[in-house]
Chimera marker file (.cmm) of the C-alpha trace (Angstrom):
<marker_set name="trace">
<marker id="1" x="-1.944" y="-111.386" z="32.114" r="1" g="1" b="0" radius="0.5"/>
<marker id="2" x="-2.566" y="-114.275" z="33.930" r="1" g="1" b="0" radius="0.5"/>
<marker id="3" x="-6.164" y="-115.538" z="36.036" r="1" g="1" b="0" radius="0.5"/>
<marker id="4" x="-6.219" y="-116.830" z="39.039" r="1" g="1" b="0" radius="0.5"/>
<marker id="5" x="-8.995" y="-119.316" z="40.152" r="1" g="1" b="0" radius="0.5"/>
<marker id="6" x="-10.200" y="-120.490" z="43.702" r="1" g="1" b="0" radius="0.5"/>
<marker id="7" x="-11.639" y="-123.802" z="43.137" r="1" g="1" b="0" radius="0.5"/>
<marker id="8" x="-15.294" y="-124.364" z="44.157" r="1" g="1" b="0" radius="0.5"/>
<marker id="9" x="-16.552" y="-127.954" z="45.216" r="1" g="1" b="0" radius="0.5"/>
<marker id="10" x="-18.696" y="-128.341" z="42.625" r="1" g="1" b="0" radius="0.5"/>
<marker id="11" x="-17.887" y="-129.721" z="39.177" r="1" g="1" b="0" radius="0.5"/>
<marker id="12" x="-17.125" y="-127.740" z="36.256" r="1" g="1" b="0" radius="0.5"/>
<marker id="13" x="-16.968" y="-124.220" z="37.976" r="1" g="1" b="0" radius="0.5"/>
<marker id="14" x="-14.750" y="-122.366" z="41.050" r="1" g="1" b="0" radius="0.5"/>
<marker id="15" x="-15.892" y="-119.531" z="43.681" r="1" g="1" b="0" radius="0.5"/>
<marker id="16" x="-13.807" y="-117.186" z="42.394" r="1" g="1" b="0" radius="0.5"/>
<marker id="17" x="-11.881" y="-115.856" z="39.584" r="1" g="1" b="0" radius="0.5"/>
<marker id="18" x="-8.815" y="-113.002" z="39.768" r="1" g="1" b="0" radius="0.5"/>
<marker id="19" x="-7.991" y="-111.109" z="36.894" r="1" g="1" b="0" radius="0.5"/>
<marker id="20" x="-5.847" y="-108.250" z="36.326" r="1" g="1" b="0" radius="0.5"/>
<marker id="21" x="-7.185" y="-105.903" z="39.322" r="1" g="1" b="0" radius="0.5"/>
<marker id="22" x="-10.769" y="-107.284" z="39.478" r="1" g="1" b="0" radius="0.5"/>
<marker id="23" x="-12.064" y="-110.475" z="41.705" r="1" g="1" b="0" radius="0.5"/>
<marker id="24" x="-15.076" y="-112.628" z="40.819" r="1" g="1" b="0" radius="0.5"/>
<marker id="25" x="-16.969" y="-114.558" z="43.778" r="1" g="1" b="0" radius="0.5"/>
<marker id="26" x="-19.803" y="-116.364" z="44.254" r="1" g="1" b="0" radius="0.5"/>
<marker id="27" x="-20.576" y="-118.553" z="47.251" r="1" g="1" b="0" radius="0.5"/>
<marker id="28" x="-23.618" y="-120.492" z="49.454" r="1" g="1" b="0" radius="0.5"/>
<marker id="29" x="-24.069" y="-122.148" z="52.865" r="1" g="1" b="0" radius="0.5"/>
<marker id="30" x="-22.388" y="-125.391" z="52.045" r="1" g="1" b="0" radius="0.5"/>
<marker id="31" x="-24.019" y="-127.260" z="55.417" r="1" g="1" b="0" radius="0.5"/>
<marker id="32" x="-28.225" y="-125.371" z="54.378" r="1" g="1" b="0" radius="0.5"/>
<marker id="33" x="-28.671" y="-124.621" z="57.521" r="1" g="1" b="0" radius="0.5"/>
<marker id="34" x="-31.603" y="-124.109" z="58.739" r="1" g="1" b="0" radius="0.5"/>
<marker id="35" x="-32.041" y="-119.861" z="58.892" r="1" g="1" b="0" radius="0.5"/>
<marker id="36" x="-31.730" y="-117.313" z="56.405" r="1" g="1" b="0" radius="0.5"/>
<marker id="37" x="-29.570" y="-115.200" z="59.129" r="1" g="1" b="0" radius="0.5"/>
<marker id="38" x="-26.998" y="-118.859" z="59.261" r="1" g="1" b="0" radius="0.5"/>
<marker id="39" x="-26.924" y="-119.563" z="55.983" r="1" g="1" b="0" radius="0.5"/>
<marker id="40" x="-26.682" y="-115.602" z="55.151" r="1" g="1" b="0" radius="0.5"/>
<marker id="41" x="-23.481" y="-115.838" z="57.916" r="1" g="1" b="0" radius="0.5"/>
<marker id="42" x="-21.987" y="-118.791" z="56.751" r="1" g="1" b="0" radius="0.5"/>
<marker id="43" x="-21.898" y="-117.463" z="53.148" r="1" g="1" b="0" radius="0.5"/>
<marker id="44" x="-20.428" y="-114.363" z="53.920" r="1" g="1" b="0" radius="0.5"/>
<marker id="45" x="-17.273" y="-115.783" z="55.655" r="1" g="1" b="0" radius="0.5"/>
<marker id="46" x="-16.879" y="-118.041" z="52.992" r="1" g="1" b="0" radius="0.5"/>
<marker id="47" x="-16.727" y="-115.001" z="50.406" r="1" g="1" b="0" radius="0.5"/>
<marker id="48" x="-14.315" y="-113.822" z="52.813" r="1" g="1" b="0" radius="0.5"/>
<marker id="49" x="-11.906" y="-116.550" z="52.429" r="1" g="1" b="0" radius="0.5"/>
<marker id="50" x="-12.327" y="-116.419" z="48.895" r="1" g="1" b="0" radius="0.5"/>
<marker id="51" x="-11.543" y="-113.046" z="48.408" r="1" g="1" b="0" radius="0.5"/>
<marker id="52" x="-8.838" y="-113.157" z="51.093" r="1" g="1" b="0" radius="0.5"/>
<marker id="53" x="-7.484" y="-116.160" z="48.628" r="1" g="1" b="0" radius="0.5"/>
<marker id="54" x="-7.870" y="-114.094" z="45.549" r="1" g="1" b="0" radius="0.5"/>
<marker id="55" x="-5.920" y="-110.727" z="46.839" r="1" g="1" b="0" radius="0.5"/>
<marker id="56" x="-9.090" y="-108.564" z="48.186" r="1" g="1" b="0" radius="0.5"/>
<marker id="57" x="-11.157" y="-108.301" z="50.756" r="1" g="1" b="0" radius="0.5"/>
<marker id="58" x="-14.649" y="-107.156" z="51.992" r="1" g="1" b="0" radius="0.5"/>
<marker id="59" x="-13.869" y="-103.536" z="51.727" r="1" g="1" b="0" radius="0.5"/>
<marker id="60" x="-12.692" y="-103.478" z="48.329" r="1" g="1" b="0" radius="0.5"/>
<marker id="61" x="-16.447" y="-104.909" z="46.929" r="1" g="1" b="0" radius="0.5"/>
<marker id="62" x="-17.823" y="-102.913" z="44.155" r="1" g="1" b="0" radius="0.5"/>
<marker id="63" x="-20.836" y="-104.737" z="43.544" r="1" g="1" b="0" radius="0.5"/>
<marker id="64" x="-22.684" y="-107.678" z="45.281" r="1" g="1" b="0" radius="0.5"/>
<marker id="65" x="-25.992" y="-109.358" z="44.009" r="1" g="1" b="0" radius="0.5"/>
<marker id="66" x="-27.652" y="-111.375" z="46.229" r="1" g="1" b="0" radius="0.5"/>
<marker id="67" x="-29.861" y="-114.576" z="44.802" r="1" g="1" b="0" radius="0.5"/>
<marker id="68" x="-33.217" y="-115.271" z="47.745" r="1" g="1" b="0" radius="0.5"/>
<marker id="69" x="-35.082" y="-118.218" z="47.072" r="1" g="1" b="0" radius="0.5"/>
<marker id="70" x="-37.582" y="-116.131" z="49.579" r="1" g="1" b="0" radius="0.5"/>
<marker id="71" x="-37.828" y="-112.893" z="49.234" r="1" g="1" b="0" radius="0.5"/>
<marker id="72" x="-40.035" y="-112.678" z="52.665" r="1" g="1" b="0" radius="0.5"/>
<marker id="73" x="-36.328" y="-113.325" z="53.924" r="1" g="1" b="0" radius="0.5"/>
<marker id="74" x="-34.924" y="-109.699" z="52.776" r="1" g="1" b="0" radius="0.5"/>
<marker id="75" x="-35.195" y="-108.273" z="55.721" r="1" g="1" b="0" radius="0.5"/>
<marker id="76" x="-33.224" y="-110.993" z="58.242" r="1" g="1" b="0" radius="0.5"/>
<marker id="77" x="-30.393" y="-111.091" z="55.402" r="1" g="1" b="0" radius="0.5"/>
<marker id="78" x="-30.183" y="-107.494" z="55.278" r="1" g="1" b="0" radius="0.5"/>
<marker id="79" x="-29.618" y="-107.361" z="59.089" r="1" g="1" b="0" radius="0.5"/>
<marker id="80" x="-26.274" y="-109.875" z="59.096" r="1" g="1" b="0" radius="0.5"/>
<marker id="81" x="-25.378" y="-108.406" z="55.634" r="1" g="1" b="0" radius="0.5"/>
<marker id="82" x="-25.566" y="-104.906" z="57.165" r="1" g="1" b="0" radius="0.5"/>
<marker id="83" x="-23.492" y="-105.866" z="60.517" r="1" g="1" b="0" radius="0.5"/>
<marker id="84" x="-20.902" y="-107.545" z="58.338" r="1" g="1" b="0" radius="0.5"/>
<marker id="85" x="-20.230" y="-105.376" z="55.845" r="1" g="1" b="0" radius="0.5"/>
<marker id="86" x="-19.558" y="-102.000" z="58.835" r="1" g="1" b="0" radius="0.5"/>
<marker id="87" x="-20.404" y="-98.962" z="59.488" r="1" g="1" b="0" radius="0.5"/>
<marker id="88" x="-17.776" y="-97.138" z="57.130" r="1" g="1" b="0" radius="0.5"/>
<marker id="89" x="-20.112" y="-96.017" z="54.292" r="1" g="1" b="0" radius="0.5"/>
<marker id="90" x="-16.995" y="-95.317" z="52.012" r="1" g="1" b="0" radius="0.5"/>
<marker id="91" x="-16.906" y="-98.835" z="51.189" r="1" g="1" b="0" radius="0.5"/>
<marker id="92" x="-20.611" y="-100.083" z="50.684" r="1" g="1" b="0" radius="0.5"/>
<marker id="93" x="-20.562" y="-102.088" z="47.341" r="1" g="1" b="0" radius="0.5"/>
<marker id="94" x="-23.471" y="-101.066" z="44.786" r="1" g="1" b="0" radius="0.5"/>
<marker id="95" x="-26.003" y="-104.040" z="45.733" r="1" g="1" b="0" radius="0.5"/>
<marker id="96" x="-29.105" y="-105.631" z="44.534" r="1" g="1" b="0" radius="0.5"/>
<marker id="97" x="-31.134" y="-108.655" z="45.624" r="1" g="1" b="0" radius="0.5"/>
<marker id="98" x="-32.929" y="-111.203" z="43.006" r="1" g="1" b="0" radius="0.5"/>
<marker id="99" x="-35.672" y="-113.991" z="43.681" r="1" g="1" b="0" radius="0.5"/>
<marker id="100" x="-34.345" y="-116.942" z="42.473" r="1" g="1" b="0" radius="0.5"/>
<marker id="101" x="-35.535" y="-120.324" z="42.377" r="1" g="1" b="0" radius="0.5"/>
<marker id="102" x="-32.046" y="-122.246" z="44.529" r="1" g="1" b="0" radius="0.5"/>
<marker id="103" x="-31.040" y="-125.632" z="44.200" r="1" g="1" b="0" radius="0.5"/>
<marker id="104" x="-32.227" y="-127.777" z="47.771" r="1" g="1" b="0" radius="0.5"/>
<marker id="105" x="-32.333" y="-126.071" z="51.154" r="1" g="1" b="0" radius="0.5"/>
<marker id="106" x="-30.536" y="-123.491" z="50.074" r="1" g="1" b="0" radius="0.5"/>
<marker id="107" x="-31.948" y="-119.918" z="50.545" r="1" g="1" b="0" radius="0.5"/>
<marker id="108" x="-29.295" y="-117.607" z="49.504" r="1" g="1" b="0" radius="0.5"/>
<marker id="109" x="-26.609" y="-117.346" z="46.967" r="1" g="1" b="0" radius="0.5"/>
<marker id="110" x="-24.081" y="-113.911" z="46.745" r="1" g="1" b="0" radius="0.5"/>
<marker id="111" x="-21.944" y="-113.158" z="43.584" r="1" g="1" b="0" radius="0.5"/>
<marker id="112" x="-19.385" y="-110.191" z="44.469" r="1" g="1" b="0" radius="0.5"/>
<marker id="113" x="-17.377" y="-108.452" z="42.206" r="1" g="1" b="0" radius="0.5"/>
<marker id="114" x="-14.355" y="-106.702" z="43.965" r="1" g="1" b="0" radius="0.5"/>
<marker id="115" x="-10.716" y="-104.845" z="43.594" r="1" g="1" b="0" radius="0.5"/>
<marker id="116" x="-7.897" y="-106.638" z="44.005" r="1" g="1" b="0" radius="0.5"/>
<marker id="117" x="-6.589" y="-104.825" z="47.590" r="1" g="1" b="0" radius="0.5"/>
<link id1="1" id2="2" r="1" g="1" b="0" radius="0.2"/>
<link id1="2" id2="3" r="1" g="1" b="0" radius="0.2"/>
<link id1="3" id2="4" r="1" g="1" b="0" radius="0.2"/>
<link id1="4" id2="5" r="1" g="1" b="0" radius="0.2"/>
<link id1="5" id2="6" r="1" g="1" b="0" radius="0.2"/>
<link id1="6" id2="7" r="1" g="1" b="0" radius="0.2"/>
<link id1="7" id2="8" r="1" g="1" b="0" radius="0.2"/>
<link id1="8" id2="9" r="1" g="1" b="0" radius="0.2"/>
<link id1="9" id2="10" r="1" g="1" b="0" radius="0.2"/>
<link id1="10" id2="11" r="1" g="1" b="0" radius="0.2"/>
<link id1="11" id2="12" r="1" g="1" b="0" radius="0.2"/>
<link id1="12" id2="13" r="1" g="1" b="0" radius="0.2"/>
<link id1="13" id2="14" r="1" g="1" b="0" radius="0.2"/>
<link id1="14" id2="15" r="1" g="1" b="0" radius="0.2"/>
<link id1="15" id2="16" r="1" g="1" b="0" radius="0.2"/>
<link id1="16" id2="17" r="1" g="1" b="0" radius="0.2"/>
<link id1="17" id2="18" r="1" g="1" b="0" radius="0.2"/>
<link id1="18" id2="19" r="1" g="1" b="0" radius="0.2"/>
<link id1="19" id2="20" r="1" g="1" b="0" radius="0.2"/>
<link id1="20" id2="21" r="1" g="1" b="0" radius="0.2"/>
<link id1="21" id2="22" r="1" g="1" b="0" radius="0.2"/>
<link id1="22" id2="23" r="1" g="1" b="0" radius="0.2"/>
<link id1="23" id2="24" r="1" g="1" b="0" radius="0.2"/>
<link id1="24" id2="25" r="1" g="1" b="0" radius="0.2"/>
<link id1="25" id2="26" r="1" g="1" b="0" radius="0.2"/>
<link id1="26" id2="27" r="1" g="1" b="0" radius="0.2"/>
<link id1="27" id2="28" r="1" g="1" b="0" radius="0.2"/>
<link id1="28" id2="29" r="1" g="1" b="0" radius="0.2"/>
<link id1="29" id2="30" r="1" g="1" b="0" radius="0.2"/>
<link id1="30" id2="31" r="1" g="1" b="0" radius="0.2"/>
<link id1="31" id2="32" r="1" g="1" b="0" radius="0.2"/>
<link id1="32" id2="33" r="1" g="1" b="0" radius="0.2"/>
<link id1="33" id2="34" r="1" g="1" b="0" radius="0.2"/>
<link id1="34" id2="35" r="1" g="1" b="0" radius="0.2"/>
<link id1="35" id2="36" r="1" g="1" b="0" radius="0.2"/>
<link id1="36" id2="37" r="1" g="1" b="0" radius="0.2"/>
<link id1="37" id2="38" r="1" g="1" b="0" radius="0.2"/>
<link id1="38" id2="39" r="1" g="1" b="0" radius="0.2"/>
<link id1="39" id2="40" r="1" g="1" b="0" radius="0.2"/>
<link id1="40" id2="41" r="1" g="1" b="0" radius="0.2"/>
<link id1="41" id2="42" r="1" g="1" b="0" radius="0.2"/>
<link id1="42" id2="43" r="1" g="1" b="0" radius="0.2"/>
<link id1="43" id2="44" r="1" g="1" b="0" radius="0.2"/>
<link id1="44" id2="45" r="1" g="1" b="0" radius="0.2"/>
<link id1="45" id2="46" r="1" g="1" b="0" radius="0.2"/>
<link id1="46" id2="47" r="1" g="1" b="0" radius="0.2"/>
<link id1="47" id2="48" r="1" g="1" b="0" radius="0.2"/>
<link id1="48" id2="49" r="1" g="1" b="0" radius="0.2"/>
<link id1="49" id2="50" r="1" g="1" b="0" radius="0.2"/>
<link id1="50" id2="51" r="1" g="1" b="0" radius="0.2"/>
<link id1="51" id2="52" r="1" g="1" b="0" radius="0.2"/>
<link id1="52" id2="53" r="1" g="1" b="0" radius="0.2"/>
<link id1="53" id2="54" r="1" g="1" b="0" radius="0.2"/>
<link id1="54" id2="55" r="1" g="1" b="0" radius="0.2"/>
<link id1="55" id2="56" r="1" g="1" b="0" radius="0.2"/>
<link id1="56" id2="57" r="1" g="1" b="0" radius="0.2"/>
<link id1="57" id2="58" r="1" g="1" b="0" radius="0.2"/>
<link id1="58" id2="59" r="1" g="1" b="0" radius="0.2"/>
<link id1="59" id2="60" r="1" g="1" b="0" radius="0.2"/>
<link id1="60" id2="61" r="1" g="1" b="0" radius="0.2"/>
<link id1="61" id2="62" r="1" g="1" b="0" radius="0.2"/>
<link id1="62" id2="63" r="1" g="1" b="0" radius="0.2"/>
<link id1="63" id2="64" r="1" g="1" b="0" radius="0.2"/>
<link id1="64" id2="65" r="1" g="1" b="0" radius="0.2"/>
<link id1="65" id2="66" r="1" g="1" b="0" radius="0.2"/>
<link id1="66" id2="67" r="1" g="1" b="0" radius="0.2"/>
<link id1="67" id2="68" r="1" g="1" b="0" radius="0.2"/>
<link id1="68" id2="69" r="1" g="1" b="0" radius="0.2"/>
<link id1="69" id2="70" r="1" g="1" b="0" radius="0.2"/>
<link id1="70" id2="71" r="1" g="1" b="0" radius="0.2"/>
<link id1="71" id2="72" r="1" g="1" b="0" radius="0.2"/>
<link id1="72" id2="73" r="1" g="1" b="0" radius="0.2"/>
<link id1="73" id2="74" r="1" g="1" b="0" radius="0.2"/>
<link id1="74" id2="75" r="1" g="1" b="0" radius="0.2"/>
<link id1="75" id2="76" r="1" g="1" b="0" radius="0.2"/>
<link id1="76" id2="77" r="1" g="1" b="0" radius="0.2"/>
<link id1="77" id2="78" r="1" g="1" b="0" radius="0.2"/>
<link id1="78" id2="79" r="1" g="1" b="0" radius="0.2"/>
<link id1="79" id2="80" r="1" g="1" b="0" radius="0.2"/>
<link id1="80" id2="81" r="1" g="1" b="0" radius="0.2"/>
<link id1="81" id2="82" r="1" g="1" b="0" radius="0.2"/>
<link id1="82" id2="83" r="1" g="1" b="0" radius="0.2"/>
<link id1="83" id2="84" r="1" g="1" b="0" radius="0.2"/>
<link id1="84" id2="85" r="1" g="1" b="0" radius="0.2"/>
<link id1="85" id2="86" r="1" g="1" b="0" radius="0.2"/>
<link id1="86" id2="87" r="1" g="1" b="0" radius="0.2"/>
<link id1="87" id2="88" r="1" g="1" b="0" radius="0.2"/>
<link id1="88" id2="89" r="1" g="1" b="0" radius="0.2"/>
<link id1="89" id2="90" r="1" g="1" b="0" radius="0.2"/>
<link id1="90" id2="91" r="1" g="1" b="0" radius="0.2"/>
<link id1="91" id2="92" r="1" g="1" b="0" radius="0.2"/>
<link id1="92" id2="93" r="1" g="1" b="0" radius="0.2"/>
<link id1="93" id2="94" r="1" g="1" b="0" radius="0.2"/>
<link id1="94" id2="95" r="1" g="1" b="0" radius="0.2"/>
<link id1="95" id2="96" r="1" g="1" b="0" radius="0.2"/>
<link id1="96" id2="97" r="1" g="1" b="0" radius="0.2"/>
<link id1="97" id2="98" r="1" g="1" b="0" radius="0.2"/>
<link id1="98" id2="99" r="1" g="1" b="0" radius="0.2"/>
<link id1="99" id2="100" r="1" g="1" b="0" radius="0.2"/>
<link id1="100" id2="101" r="1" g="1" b="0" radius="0.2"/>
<link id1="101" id2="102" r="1" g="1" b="0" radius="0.2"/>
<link id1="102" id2="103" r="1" g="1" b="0" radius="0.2"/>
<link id1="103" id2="104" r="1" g="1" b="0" radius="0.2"/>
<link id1="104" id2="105" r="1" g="1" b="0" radius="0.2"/>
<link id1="105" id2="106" r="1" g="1" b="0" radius="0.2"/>
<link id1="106" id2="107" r="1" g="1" b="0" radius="0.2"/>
<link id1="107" id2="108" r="1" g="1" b="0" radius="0.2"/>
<link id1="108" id2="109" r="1" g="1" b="0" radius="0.2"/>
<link id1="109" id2="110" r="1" g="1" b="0" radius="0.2"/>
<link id1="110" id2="111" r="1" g="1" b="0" radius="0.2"/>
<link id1="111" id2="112" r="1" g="1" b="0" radius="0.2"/>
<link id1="112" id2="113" r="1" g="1" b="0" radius="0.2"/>
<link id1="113" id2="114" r="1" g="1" b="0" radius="0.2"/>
<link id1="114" id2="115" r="1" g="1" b="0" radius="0.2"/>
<link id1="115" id2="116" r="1" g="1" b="0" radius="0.2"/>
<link id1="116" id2="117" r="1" g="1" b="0" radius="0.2"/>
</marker_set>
């Protein structure tokens, strides 16, 4: 069986990872801008490219973990996660968010693991 890799920008590691019928994705606000609601925007259409790339697709999530550097942010993440993610509770992913210390400006980091579609 062969895997399938979206490459990432950053050296030694890709955003995502296809294997068999499973997708691996992680992905951050490239630009840091300057809101948790941007940045929490900006990383969620990039995990839909790279799941697009990969064969799935938002719908097809089965888990997500989501990295804050502030937790005080949960709240105005939740809100854009909630709108993008829809209505349609048949496809809510099992989810849980972390405190993490991130690298610069960044304020949020999501790892998915999906279906292939």
């Amino acid at each position: 069986m062969d895997i399938f890799r979206s490459p990432g920008t950053a050296p030694g590691r890709n955003q995502g990872t296809a294997f068999g019928q499973f997708v691996w994705a992680v992905a951050t606000d490239r630009t840091s801008s300057a809101t948790i609601e941007e940045q929490t925007r900006k990383t969620l259409t990039e995990l839909d490219r790279v799941l697009a790339d990969l064969g799935s697709n938002r719908t097809r999530i089965l888990s997500a973990t989501i990295y804050l550097a502030r937790m005080s942010d949960k709240p105005q993440m939740d809100a854009v996660w909630v709108d993008w993610i829809g209505a349609d509770k048949s496809h809510w992913p099992q989810r849980a968010c972390v405190g993490a210390v991130l690298e610069g400006k960044t304020l949020v980091e999501i790892v998915l693991v999906a279906a292939k579609a």
